[in-house]
Structure formats: structure tokens, C-alpha cells
C-alpha angles and dihedrals in degrees: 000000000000109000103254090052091044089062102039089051109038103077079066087056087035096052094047088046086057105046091050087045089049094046094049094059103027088045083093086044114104095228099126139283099251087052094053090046090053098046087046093057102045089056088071099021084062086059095047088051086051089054098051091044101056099032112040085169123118077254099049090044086053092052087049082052092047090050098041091056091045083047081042089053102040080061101040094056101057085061097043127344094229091058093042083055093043093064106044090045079056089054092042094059088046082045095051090044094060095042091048085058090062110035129158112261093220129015135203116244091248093047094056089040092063090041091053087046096055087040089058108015095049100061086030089057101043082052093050089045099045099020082216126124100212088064099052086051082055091052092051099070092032080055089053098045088045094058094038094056086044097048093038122101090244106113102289102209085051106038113018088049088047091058085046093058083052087055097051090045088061100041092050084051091061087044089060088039108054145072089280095041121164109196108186106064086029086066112046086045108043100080104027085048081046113048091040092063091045090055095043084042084054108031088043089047100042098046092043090053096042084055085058092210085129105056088113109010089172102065095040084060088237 
């Protein structure tokens, strides 16, 4: 990211920074729950601003989309589960959209094998953590997301393991949430584990596109 941009654009990446760092230690704090909610949902909103501001491209506006419904579900669910997963099922489909569109043109046997193992473990584990249904149907399109962003021609050790962080922060949220919870490490890795993968998803996304290396990958055999 050249320098002046870098400047123009980082109180968006610090703000959100901020606001995940604040939640995450003010999340035991009795402030109040709107505030919380709030401060939850600019950590990733800031993101989804960043994102707007530097790509005002169809692909750019569908990341905004991506990162508001992830903002929209880091709010929700602290209301009701099921609105908090509505939501993000509803980012994942606009995720996996977005990565199908760049995929890599070939792919190496152990990179599809990691793709195939988040596109069925992942809705398979969150079955066999929760024993509810909903969940694994939830699985199903982080498990998606999960393999897309893997098998897609954005930088694969920012961005797909990004989207594999994502994956793990879930995952750990059905563990705390499930019959054999175990609340303790749940809960001092789930937003941190989280919120690392989002930024790596946006900033990797947004610079690689900027670049514009990635217009017909296809093409290019990427």
C-alpha cells in the first residue's frame, strides 16, 4: 500500500483495531450491554468502511456487503444466536460468492485436499460439537467459505488462512457452546481468533485487488 494511502486510509484499520481490542477487554465490564453491542460492531464495521473507501469496484461493494453482515452478526448474537448466525450465513454466501469469482485455475493435491476437508469437516464438526442441525447447516456455508477463500487466487497464506481463523473461531464458539463446552479457553480465544482472520479476509482482499493482478485469473492460470 503505497505510503500516502497508507496514511489516508489507516485510522479506518486503527479504529477498528481499537474497538476489537476495547471489546475484548471491556466485554467482562458492566457498561452496559448497548455499549458493548455497539463496540462489537464497529470493530468489524470499521473494516467494512475501509473497504468502501479504498475499492469502489462491484467487487469492492460486495466485500462491504461481506464485512457489514459479519459487523451485523457480531451485534445480533449477542441478542439471540440464531440472529447473530443469520446473519453471518447471509455474509458467507456473499463471501463465497466473491472468492468463486477468482479462483485458482489449477490447484496442487494437497491444496484441494484442504479445501475438500473445510467443505465437509467443518459442517460435520460443528454437528458432532452442538448435535444441532442448525449448526451443521451453518457449517455447511462456513465450510464453504472456508474452501473458496482457500482454493481462490487471493494470497493464500493472508487471506485463505484468514478465512481459516474464521473457521476455528467458530468452531471454538460451538465448543463453548455445546454439550462438552469448555468455557474457559473458548472464551479468551474466540474474538481475538475471530477478528484476526476478518482483518487479514479485508486488508488481503482489498490490496490484492487494488493491485488489479487478479481482473481474469483465469486466464492468467492463477
Amino acid at each position: 500500500m503505497p505510503r500516502r494511502s497508507l496514511v489516508e486510509h489507516r485510522p479506518w484499520l486503527l479504529a477498528g483495531v481499537l474497538a476489537a481490542a476495547l471489546y475484548y477487554f471491556l466485554s467482562d465490564d458492566e457498561i452496559g450491554g448497548t455499549y458493548l453491542i455497539a463496540l462489537k460492531g464497529a470493530a468489524v464495521g470499521a473494516l467494512a468502511l475501509y473497504a468502501f473507501r479504498r475499492l469502489r469496484t462491484p467487487h469492492g461493494i460486495l466485500l462491504t456487503v461481506v464485512l457489514a453482515f459479519y459487523a451485523l452478526g457480531d451485534m445480533l448474537i449477542e441478542l439471540y444466536l440464531a440472529w447473530g448466525g443469520a446473519a453471518f450465513f447471509g455474509g458467507h454466501l456473499a463471501a463465497i460468492l466473491l472468492f468463486r469469482q477468482y479462483q485458482r485455475r489449477s490447484l496442487t493435491a494437497s491444496q484441494k485436499g484442504a479445501g475438500f476437508a473445510l467443505l465437509f469437516g467443518v459442517p460435520v464438526l460443528a454437528w458432532l460439537l452442538t448435535g444441532d442441525w442448525l449448526a451443521a447447516l451453518y457449517g455447511v456455508a462456513l465450510g464453504a467459505m472456508g474452501a473458496a477463500a482457500w482454493t481462490s487466487a487471493f494470497p493464500r497464506y493472508r487471506v485463505g488462512t484468514g478465512a481459516v481463523l474464521f473457521v476455528i473461531s467458530d468452531l471454538l464458539l460451538f465448543w463453548r457452546e455445546g454439550p462438552i463446552s469448555d468455557v474457559g479457553i473458548a472464551d479468551w480465544l474466540i474474538w481475538p481468533v475471530y477478528y484476526a482472520g476478518v482483518f487479514m479476509i479485508a486488508t488481503g482482499k482489498v490490496q490484492t485487488l487494488r493491485k488489479g493482478r487478479l481482473r481474469n485469473p483465469a486466464r492468467r492460470g492463477l
